[in-house]
C-alpha positions in Angstrom: 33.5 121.7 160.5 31.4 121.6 163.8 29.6 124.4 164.8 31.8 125.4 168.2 34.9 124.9 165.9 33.9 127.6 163.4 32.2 129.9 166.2 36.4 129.5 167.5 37.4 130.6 163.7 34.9 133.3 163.2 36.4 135.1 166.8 39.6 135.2 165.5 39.2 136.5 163.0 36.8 139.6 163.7 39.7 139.8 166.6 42.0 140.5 163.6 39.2 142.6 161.4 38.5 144.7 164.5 42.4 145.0 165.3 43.0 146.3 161.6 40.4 148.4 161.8 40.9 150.1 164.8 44.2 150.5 163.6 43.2 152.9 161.2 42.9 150.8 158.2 39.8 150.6 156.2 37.4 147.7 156.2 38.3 147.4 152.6 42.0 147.3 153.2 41.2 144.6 155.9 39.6 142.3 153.2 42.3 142.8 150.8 45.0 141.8 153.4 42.7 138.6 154.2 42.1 137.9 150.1 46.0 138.1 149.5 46.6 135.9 152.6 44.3 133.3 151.0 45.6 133.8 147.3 49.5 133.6 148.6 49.2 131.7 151.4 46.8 128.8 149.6 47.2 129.4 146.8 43.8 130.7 145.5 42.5 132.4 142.3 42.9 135.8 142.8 39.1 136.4 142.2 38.0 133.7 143.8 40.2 135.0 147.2 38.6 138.1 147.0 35.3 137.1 146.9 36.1 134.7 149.8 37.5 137.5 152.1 34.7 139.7 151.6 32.0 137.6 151.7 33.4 135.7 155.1 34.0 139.1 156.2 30.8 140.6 155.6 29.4 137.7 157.0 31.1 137.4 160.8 30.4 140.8 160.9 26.7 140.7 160.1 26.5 137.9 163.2 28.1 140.0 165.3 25.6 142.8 164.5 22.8 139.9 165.5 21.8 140.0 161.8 21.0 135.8 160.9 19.3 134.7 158.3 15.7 133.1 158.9 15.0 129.6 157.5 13.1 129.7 154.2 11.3 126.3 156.2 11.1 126.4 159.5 10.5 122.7 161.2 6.8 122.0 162.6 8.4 121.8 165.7 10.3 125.7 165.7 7.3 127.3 164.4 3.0 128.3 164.7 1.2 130.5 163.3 -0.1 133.6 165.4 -3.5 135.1 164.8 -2.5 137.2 161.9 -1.1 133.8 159.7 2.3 135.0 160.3 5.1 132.5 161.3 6.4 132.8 165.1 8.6 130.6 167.1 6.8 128.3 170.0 7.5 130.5 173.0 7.7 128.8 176.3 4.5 128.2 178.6 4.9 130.8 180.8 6.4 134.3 181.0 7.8 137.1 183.4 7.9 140.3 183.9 11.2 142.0 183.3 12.6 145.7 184.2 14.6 147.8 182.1 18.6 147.2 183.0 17.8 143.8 183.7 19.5 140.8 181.8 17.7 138.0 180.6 17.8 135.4 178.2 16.0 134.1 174.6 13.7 131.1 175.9 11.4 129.2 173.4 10.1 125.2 173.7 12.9 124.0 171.2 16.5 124.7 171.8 17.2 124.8 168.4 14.5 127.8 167.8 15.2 130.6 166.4 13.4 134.2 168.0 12.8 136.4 165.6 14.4 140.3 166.5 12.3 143.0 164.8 12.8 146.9 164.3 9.3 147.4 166.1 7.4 145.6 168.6 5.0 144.1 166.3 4.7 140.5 164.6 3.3 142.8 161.4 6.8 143.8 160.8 9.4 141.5 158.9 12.6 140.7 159.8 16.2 138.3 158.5 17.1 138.5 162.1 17.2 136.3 164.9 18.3 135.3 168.2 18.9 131.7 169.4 17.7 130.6 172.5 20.4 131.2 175.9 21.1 134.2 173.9 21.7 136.9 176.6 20.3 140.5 176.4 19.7 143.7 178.4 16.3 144.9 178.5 16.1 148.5 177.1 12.3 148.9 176.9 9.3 147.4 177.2 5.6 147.9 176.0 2.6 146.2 176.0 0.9 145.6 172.2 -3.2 146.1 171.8 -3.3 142.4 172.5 -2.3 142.4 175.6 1.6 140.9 174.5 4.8 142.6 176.6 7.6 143.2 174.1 11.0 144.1 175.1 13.4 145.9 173.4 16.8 144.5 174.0 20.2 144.9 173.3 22.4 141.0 172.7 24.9 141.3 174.8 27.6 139.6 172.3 26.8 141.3 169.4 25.3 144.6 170.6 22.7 144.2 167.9 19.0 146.4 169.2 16.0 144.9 168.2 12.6 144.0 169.8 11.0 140.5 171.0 8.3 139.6 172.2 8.1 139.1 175.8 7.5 135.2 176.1 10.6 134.8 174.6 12.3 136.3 177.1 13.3 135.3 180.5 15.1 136.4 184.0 
């Protein structure tokens, strides 16, 4: 299934997930509705439904909260190394100065890169989140590291998931 077409499922249904929920109904309920859709409707193992529902579940909602998982081997072209050996995106050649309340966007060389969002402004800190580049994101904060390296903290726009990036990843 191509990418755009499962991006189309994946809104639907956290449409529905968010629907049930604010509704009143548990997340759990909501996954047991969806895992006796799939058994009934497909005719799936029981089991097998269930374990379906939640993980699908679990997972759109993860996206939503920005939370994607980091290659295990990132391409020669998506990554370098920084000075302390750890493994950053290429960031693009130049960057800007952005104020808090502004919107920008995730910029690197590649398209397909992905920008690593961390709980602190620090490339010492590990993270299995990410950004993708055109990503949009309000500004919340910014500092500027020992090195010399802006950082802002930003909020995704889509997903509402808070996180900091470093500030050549970012643009106006």
């Amino acid at each position: 299934m191509p990418p755009d077409e499962m991006y189309a499922h994946s809104r639907e249904l956290l449409g529905a997930i968010n629907q049930g929920v604010d509704g009143g109904l548990p997340l759990d309920a909501v996954k047991q509705i969806f895992a006796d859709k799939l058994h009934i409707n497909q005719g799936m193992d029981e089991q097998l439904s269930a374990n379906i529902s939640d993980g699908l579940i679990e997972g759109i909602l993860a996206w939503e909260r920005g939370e994607r998982p980091v290659n295990s081997e990132p391409t020669e072209q998506t990554v370098a190394a920084d000075n302390s050996g750890s493994e950053i995106s290429e960031p693009p050649q130049t960057a800007q100065s952005l104020e808090v309340g502004q919107v920008g966007r995730l910029v690197a060389e590649s398209a397909t890169a992905q920008i690593k969002l961390r709980s602190e402004p620090s490339t010492d800190v590990p993270t299995h989140r990410y950004g993708l580049v055109g990503d949009r994101v309000l500004i919340q904060d910014s500092i500027v590291d020992r090195s010399g390296k802006t950082w802002y903290k930003v909020q995704f726009q889509a997903s509402k998931a808070i996180g900091w990036v470093r500030g050549d990843f970012v643009e106006y």
